[in-house]
Phi, psi and omega in degrees: 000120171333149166268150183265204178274290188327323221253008183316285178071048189259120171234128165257156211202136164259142180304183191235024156223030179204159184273178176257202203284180180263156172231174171197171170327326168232056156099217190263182208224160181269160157324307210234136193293173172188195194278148179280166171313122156290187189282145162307329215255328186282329209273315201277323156332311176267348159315296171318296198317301175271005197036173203243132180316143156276124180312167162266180169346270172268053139088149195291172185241075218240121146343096182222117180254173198240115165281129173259114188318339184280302151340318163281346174241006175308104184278338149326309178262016177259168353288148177205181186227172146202163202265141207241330176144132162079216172266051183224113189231134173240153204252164149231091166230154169055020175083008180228169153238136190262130175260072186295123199035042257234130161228141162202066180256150179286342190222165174253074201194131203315313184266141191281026183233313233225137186136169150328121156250153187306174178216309198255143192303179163282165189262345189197154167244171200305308185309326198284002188271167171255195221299166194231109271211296188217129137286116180307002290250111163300301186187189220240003190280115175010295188267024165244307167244089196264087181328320179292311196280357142282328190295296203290331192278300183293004155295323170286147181311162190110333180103003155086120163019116159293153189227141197225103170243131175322157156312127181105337194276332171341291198303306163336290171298003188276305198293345153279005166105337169296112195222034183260033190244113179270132178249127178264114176261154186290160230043028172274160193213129173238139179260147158207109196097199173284017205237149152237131201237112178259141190260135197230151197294066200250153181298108167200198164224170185226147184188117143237000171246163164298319182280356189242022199304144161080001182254036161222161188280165167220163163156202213218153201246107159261133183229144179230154162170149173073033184039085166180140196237141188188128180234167191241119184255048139093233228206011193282163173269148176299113185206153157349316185323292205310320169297329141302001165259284177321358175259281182319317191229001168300169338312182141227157186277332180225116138288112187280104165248144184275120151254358166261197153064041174255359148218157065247142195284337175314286195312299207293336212308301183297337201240329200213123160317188017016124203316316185297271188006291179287344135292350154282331195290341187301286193304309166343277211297009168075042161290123164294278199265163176225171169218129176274109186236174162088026182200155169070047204219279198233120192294158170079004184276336146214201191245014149308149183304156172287319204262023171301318222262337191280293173330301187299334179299326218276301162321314172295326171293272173346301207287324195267016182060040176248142160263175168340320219274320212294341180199116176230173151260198192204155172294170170276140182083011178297147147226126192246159167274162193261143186243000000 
């Protein structure tokens, strides 16, 4: 049964052993120290200089199946995830559904002509989910919090979602009219429902204007319930956190890790893992399991073939003596069962 406001029961807590994020004058700061972002400008440059892979013949080679919406409300077939495309992964547990990050829009990008564009179909369209209990939010970068597709989510019936967002995003969702929105600094933790959600710290950044880098939070989602723990870890570059979320909050059973959009590494290094990368963070965070999210969705966002990122795992796994199950991808549009 959809959840109601009354019955939301939502409170936030800071663990009592950790700070929130760090700040300084020009907004917020990583945990840890590291290298600055190189330029953009240098990156798009040599992008002219060289062109962008190209598909081959028939097309990249990234795996998409048509979620079947019955499927998703199937109390047989829950708890379960399925994967949507990019970082938009939706959850079924403990009898509620979780949105992660959800775009479903053709571009990833302020302007409808211009931008990241989809490659692959959506696997479901937004009307076809069934009702959605909580949103997810990582950070505020485009092809993470895509404004048509919250407008449409707070629209539906029912009075529309609670949405669970970094520090600083309230306002944003105020200026749409939205106001069903709890703001997180990280280790802060809310139960809602049977479910719990903690915002954890990972190496990134925030931006959607020129003027506002950094005055808003980023980071990654631990969510528990039906004694199971499993995070989506947001959009990070490789740092330390994880081994601090994994102490703190380990084991976890399931994990969403990006594996995509890591090149060229001068430039992604600091903002985007890498495959080897995401396979230490697997390891950090103490995961039995992992799912390689964040690739093969939308073009031009970084300069790897789009279907690279699945090959490079299979090698990795191979080099560390991991089997298949311990770090897979999923078709786009999978629903898989939670084990």
């Amino acid at each position: 049964m959809r959840l109601v406001s009354a019955a939301l029961a939502l409170s936030l807590s800071a663990c009592a052993f950790a700070q929130g994020a760090p700040r300084g004058p020009d907004g917020f700061r990583n945990n840890y120290p590291h290298a600055e972002k190189a330029s953009f400008w240098a990156w798009q440059a040599e992008r002219l200089r060289n062109g962008l892979p190209q598909p081959p013949p028939g097309g990249w080679n990234v795996p998409v199946v048509r979620t079947d919406p019955a499927a998703l409300a199937d109390p047989d077939r829950n708890p379960s995830v399925t994967w949507i495309g990019h970082a938009t992964v939706l959850l079924r547990l403990a009898g509620r559904t979780v949105l992660f990050d959800p775009i479903f829009s053709e571009r990833a990008s302020p302007l409808p002509f211009a931008g990241p564009r989809r490659v692959v179909p959506l696997p479901i369209a937004l009307d076809e989910l069934p009702p959605v209990d909580v949103v997810v939010i990582s950070h505020n970068h485009y092809d993470h919090l895509d404004e048509p597709t919250v407008l449409r989510l707070a629209q539906r019936p029912g009075g529309g979602p609670r949405f669970l967002v970094p520090l600083g995003l309230r306002e944003w969702f105020a200026t749409l009219g939205i106001e069903r929105v709890d703001e997180f600094d990280w280790w802060q933790r809310a139960d809602v429902g049977p479910l719990a959600f903690t915002f954890v710290p990972v190496q990134h950044w925030s931006r959607r204007r020129l003027d506002d880098t950094n005055r808003t939070l980023w980071g990654g989602w631990v969510v528990e319930g039906e004694g199971r723990r499993l995070i989506h870890a947001g959009d990070p570059g490789y740092s330390r956190d994880f081994r601090d979320i994994g102490e703190r909050l380990g084991p976890i059973d399931l994990a969403f890790i990006p594996i995509g959009a890591y090149a060229p590494r001068w430039f992604m290094q600091v903002m985007h893992a890498d495959v080897g990368e995401a396979v230490q963070i697997r390891e950090d965070l103490r995961a039995r399991r992992a799912i390689g999210i964040h690739w093969g969705t939308f073009s031009s966002l970084a300069d790897e073939p789009l279907d690279e990122p699945p090959r490079l795992l299979a090698r990795e796994r191979e080099a560390r003596g991991l089997a298949r199950e311990d770090f897979d991808v999923m078709a786009i549009g999978e629903v898989r069962p939670l084990r």
